[in-house]
N, C-alpha and C positions, 0 to 999 in steps of 0.2 A: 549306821542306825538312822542318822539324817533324811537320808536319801530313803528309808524305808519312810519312814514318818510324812517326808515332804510327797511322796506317792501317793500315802493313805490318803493326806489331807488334799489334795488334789481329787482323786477320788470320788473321795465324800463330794467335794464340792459341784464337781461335773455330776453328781446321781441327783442332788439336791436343784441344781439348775434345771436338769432333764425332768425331774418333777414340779417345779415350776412352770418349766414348759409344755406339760401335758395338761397339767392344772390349770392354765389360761385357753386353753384350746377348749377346755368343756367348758369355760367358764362363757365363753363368748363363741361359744354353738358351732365351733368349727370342728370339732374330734374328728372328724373323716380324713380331715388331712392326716391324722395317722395312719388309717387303713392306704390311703393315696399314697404316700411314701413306703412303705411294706409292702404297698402293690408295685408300685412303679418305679420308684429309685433303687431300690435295692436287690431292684433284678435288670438291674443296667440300661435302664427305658427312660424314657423321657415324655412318654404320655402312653395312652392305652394301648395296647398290641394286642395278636392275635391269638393267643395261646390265656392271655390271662382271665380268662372263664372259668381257668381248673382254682382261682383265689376269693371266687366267689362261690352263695349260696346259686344254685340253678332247680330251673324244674323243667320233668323231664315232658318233650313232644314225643311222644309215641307214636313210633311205626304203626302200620298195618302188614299188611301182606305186602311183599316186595313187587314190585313192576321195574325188574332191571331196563336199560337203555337198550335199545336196538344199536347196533352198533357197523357202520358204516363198511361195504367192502373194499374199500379202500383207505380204508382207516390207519390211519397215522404215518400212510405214503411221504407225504409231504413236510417235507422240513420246514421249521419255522424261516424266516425271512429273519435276515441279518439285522433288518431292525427293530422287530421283532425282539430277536435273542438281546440287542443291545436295550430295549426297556426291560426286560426280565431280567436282567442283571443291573439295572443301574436301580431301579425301584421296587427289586427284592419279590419278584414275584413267587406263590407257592404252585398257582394251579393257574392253567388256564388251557379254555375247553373250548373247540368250535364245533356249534351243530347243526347240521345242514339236514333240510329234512327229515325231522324226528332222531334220526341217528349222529350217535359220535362219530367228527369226520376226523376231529385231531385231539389230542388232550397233553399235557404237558406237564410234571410235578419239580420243584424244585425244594432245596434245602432239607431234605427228607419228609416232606411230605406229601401224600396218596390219595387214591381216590376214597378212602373211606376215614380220612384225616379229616378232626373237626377244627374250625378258626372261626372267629368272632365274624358275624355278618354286619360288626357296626351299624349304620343308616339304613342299609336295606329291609333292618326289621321293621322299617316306617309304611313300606310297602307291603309287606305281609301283614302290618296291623290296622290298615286301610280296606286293605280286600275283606279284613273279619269283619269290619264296622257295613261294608255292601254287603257282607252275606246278612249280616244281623238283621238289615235292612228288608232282605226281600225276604225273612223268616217273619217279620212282622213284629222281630224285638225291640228296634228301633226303628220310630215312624217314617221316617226319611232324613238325609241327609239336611232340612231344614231345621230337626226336632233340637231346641236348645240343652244347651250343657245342666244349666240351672236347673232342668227338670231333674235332674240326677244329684249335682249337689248344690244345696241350697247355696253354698258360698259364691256362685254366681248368678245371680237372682237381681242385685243391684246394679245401680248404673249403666255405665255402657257394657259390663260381664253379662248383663241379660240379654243381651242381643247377639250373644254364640253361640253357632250352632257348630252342631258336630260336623257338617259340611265344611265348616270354616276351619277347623281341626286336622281334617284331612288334606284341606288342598293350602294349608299355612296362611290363613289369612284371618288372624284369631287376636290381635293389638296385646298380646301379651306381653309383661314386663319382665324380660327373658335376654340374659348376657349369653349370647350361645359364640363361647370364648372356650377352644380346649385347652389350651395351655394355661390358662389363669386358675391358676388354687384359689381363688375366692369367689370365682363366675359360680353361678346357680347351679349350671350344667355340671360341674365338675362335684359339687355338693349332690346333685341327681344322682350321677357314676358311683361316685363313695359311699353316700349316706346311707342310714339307714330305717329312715322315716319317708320314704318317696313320694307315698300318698299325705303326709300331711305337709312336707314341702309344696305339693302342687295344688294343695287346698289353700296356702297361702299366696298362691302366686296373682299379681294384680292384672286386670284388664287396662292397658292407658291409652289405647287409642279405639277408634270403632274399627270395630269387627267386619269382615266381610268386604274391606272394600281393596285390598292389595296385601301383593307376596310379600312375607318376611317369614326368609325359614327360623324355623326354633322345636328342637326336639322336643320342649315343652309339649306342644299342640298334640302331638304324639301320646305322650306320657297320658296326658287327660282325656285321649281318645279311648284310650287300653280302657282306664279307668269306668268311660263310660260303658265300652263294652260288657266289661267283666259285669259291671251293676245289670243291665239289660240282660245280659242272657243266665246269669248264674251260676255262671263259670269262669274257670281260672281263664286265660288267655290264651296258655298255653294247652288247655285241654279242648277250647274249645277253636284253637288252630287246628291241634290234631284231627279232631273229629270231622273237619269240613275241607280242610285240605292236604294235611301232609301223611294221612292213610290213605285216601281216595286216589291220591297221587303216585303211590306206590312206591314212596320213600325210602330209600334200602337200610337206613341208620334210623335209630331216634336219634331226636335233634335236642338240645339244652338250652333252656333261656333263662337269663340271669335274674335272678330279684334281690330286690331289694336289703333281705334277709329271711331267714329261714323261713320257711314255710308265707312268702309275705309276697307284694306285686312284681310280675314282671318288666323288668326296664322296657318297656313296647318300643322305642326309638330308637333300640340297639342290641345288639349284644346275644343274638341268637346262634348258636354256636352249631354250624353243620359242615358241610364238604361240597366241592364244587360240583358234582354234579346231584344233590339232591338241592342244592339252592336254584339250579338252572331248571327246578321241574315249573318253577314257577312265572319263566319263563316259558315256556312250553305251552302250559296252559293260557296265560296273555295271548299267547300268539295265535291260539286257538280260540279266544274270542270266549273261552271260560269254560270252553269244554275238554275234558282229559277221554282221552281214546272213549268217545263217544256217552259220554255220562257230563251232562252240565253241572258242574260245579259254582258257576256266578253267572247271572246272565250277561250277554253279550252287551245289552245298551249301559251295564254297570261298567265293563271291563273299557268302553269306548268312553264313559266320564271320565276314566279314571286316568287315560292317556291320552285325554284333550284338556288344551291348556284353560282355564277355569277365568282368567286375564288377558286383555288383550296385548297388555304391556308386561307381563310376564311369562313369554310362550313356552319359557324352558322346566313348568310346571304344571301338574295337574292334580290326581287327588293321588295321591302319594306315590307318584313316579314320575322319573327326570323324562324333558322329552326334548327329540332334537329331530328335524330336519337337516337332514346330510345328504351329500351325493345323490341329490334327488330323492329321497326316499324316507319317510316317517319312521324314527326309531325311537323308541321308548327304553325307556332300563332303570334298572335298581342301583341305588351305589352307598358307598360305605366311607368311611370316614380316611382311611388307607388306600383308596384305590380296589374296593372292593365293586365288581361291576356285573350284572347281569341284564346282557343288551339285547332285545329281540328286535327285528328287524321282518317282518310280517312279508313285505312283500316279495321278499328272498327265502323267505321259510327258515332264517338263519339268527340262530342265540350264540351270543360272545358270552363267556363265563371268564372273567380272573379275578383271580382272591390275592394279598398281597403283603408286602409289610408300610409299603409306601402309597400314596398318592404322587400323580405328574403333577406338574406345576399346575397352582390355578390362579390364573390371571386377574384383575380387576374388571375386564373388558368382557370377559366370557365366562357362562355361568357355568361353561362343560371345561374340566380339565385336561388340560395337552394331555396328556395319556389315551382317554379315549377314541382321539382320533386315531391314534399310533394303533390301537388296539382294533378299531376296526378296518382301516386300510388296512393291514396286513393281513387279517384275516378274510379279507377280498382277492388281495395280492396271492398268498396261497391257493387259494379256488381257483385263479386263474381268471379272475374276472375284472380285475386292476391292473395296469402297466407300472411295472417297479417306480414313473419316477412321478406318477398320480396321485391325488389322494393332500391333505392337508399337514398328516403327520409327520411328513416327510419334513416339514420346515421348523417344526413345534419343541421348542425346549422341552425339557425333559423333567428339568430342575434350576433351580433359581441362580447355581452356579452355571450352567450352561447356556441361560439366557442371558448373562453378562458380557 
């Protein structure tokens, strides 16, 4: 009977603490860290993964009419390169896709899953929410890339916050006071992921330094870009993605983007949930200069801002896409927060697609992660257009234990 008693009263007292400790957590505006823990801890994670879209609210990007891939006649001849195989297996890759003139020349799926398998597009929604802010632009809903934030909400009207513009939003150059930390439970960022007030988090967010004059990424910029979008055109973000590019483009899925809560804004910085080859249509189109099989979808001189570096001292950016000079050759791409990547490379007519569970190591020294190169050298290697022992990623850890 003791031992029943001394159980109860244990019990009780652990329910009594755990209410305590939810009780402090509203009390001092952090409650999301519950949904963070339900999301994250208790499905064996340790930060955001690729599957956890299906734990939030989403809205959905609606297809149009399908425009399947052309598909290469020699399509998927060629075996991945041994090194290759050995970053798909050390960094947990699910897809990855090479495409050589408009057609699939190889694609790859692991851990079960497909080509019509959706995973979180992390960062890369920053690019897809950049080209809506150019389209808005040449629709006449927003005046140019110059037009300030504050026209939209008044809470940056003061100080140095009146001197952002949406231009400075899209290529991160916005003096925001923004901890963009994914592992820290108390960073902003991680309050943006969870919470459930997004738009009045970002209405609180401070301007601290001037605007306009240097790179500092921060999803934030992102976040407040959506925002001003949706005010300008009068649409969701995700509707008026659909409508301008991911029907025109002939998307074979709808795609899913997360918000904030029900029926409320979508995360614009992240979290657009699709498959590796309808994320690569947008590559396609970059590469094409903004045109999809012959219907312009963004003007060319927009699609050429948006993959020229905007700083002189920061060339590995532009208005919301990574850009790199390699192997002689101008490459632009999308990426994501895990190693999620969509590389066009224009003057080879060649997109690299992998989606993933990991990111390669990224170094202090280099704004582009050891992965990348691994990912394009080999799929040069494969074409036949690289000698096995060429190329950069040949030397490039992989991970912080193999750089030791």
């Amino acid at each position: 009977m003791k031992i029943v008693k001394r159980f109860i009263r244990r019990f009780v007292i652990g329910l009594i603490l755990i209410a305590v400790v939810v009780a402090l957590l509203y009390i001092f505006n952090v409650d999301y860290l519950l949904k963070a823990v339900r999301v994250v801890y208790l499905h064996g994670k340790t930060t955001a993964y690729l599957d956890d879209y299906v734990h939030f609210d989403n809205r959905v990007v609606k297809k149009g009419t399908s425009q399947p891939w052309a598909v290469a006649k020699d399509y998927n001849k060629t075996k991945a390169t041994a090194r290759l195989e050995e970053a798909h297996k050390e960094l947990g890759t699910v897809a990855y896709l090479i495409i050589k003139n408009d057609s699939i020349w190889h694609e790859s799926y692991y851990d079960g899953y497909g080509k019509d398998s959706k995973s979180n597009s992390f960062s890369m929604a920053k690019s897809v929410t950049s080209a809506a802010m150019f389209k808005a632009i040449e629709e006449g809903k927003i005046k140019s890339i110059d037009q300030k934030v504050g026209d939209y909400f008044p809470e940056f009207n003061k100080g140095m916050a009146a001197n952002l513009t949406v231009g400075d939003l899209s290529s991160m150059a916005t003096g925001l006071d923004w901890d963009e930390k994914y592992s820290s439970a108390f960073s902003i960022t991680t309050r943006a992921y969870f919470g459930t007030e997004l738009e009045k988090t970002m209405l609180n967010v401070g301007v601290t330094r001037q605007p306009g004059k240097d790179f500092e990424y921060v999803s934030g910029a992102t976040e407040l870009l959506a925002m001003v979008i949706v005010k300008a055109t009068g649409k969701h973000l995700s509707d008026y993605v659909s409508e301008k590019f991911w029907q025109p483009m002939g998307a074979e899925n709808d795609a899913l983007w997360q918000t904030d809560h029900k029926d409320g804004i979508e995360k614009a910085y992240c979290c657009f949930a699709s498959n590796a080859r309808d994320f690569s249509r947008f590559g396609k189109l970059f590469e094409h200069n903004g045109q999809w099989n012959g219907t312009r979808l963004l003007d060319s001189t927009d699609v050429q801002k948006m993959v020229t570096p905007r700083f002189t001292a920061s060339p590995q950016y532009g208005y919301g896409w990574w850009l790199k000079t390699y192997l002689g050759k101008k490459m632009y791409y999308m990426r994501g927060h895990l190693g999620q990547f969509v590389i066009v490379i224009p003057q080879d007519k060649l997109i690299i697609t992998r989606l993933g569970h990991k990111k390669g190591l990224q170094t202090e020294t280099d704004p582009h992660s050891n992965d990348f190169y691994v990912y394009v050298d080999e799929a040069y290697k494969m074409l036949g257009l690289m000698k096995p022992n060429e190329g950069e990623g040949n030397s490039k850890a992989l991970t912080k234990a193999e750089a030791k």
